[in-house]
N, C-alpha and C positions, 0 to 999 in steps of 0.2 A: 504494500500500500504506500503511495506518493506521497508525502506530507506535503501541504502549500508553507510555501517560504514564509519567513517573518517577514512581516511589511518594513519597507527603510524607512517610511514615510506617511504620518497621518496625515490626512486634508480632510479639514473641519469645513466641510461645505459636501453637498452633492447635485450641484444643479450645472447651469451650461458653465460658467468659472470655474468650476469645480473641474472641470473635464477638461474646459483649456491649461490650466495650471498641471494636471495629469498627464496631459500632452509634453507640454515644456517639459517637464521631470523625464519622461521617458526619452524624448531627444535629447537630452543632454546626460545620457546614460544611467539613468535614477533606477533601482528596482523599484520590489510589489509597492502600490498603496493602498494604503486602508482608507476609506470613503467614509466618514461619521458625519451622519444629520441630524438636525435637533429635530425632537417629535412631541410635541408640535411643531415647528418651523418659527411659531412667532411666541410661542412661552413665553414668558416676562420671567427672568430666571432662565439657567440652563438647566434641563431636565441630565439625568444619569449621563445618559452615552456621553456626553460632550467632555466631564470631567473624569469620567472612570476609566473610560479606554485605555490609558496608559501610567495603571499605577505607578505614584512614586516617578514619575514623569522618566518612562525609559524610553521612549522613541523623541524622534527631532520631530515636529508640527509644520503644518502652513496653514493660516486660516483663507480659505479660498472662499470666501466671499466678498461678492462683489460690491454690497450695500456700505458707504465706509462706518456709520455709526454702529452698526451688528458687530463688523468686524472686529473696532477696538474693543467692545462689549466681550468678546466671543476671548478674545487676546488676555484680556483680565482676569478672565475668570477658568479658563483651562489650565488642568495643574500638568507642564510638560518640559520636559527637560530644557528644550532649548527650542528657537526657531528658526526654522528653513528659510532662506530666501531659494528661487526656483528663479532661474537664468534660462531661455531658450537658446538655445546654441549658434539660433540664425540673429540673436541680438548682437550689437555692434556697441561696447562700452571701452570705451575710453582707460586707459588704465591709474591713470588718475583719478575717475569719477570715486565717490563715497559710496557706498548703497548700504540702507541699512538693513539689520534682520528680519525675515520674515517679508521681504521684497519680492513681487514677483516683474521681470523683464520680460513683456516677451517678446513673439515669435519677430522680425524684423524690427522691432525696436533699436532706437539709435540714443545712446548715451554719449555728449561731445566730454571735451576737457573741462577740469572744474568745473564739475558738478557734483551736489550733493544730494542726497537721497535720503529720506528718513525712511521710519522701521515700515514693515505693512503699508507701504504704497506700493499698487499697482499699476504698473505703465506699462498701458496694454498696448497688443498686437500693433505694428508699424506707428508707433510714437516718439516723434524728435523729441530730443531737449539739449538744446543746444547749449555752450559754453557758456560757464558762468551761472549759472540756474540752483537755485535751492528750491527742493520739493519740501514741504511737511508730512510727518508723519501721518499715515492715513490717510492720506490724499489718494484719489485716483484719476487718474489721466484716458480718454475713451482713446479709439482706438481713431489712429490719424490724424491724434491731435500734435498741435506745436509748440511748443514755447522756443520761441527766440533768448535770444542771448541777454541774461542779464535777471530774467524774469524770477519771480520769486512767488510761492503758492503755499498759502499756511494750511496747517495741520485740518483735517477733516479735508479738504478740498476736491470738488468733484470738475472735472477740465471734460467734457462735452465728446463725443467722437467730430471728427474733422475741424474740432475747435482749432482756432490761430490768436493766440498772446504775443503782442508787437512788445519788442525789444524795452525791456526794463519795468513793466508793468509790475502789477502787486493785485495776486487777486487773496483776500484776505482768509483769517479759517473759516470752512464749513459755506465757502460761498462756493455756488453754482453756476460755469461757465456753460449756455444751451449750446446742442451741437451744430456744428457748424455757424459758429459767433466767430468775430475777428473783436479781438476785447484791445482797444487803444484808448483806454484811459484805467486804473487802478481802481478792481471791487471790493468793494468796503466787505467786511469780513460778514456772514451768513446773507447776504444779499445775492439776489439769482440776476441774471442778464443775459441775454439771449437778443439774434440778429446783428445785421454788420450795415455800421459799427453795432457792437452790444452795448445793450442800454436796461 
């Protein structure tokens, strides 16, 4: 009888993020992972699986969810050894850039020089960020989105797909860039803006 491998890898999600992050791991040579969803999905609290799955925190983690408030939620409260960041292989990062734990890169993503990354942000599929750039923690970036050079995105932060942040902007925490926004002036922190210009 075969025994299935021990998983290298929990991912605290099971939805379509879930599976792209499962992807990236597998491309960049990751063994099994173990797929843990909350049940309910919207519990207030985490229910068992989230904190049990790995007594005494023996596995590395990635929380693969896409919603950024869940995620830190999720980050808090799971007892686990350490956290994964999950690199796609087709990503382009800079060897200077920062990236913090628990970071997902992915698939065609482009990280320039000097740049920094906080923990559990997601800079999804083909997303520039060019030189110069500080991300916040928990920030996620949609997929085609840009930040030019110099740009700065505080913690919580949601950057739109095919979003474009013109050179030196500030979009503040927890503020929402709509997708496909060209944002040429600085968003005040949990304020939403959408259209071009974004307003």
């Amino acid at each position: 009888m075969t025994r299935a491998r021990t998983p290298d890898l929990i991912l605290f999600g099971a939805g379509g993020h879930a599976r792209v992050v499962a992807e990236a791991w597998r491309a960049a040579g990751g063994g099994p992972v173990l797929f843990v969803a909350p049940d309910p999905p919207d519990a207030p609290g985490l229910p068992g699986p989230w904190t049990d799955t790995a007594p005494g925190g023996a596995l590395s983690a990635h929380v693969a969810v896409g919603d950024n408030g869940l995620r830190r939620r999720l980050v808090g409260e799971a007892r686990v050894q350490s956290w994964q960041g999950v690199r796609h292989p087709a990503a382009i990062i800079a060897p200077d850039a920062v990236i913090g734990e628990g970071t997902l890169i992915g698939a065609l993503a482009v990280i320039q020089p000097m740049v920094r990354v906080g923990a559990h942000v997601i800079v999804n599929t083909a997303a520039v960020v060019e030189h110069d750039v500080e991300v916040g923690a928990f920030a996620h970036l949609g997929p085609r989105s840009v930040l030019l050079g110099g740009v700065a995105v505080g913690e919580g932060a949601f950057v739109g797909a095919g979003a474009v942040v013109l050179p030196a902007r500030r979009i503040g925490a927890g503020a929402v860039v709509g997708a496909g926004a060209v944002v040429s002036r600085d968003v005040p922190s949990g304020a939403t803006v959408r259209g071009v210009p974004a307003r």
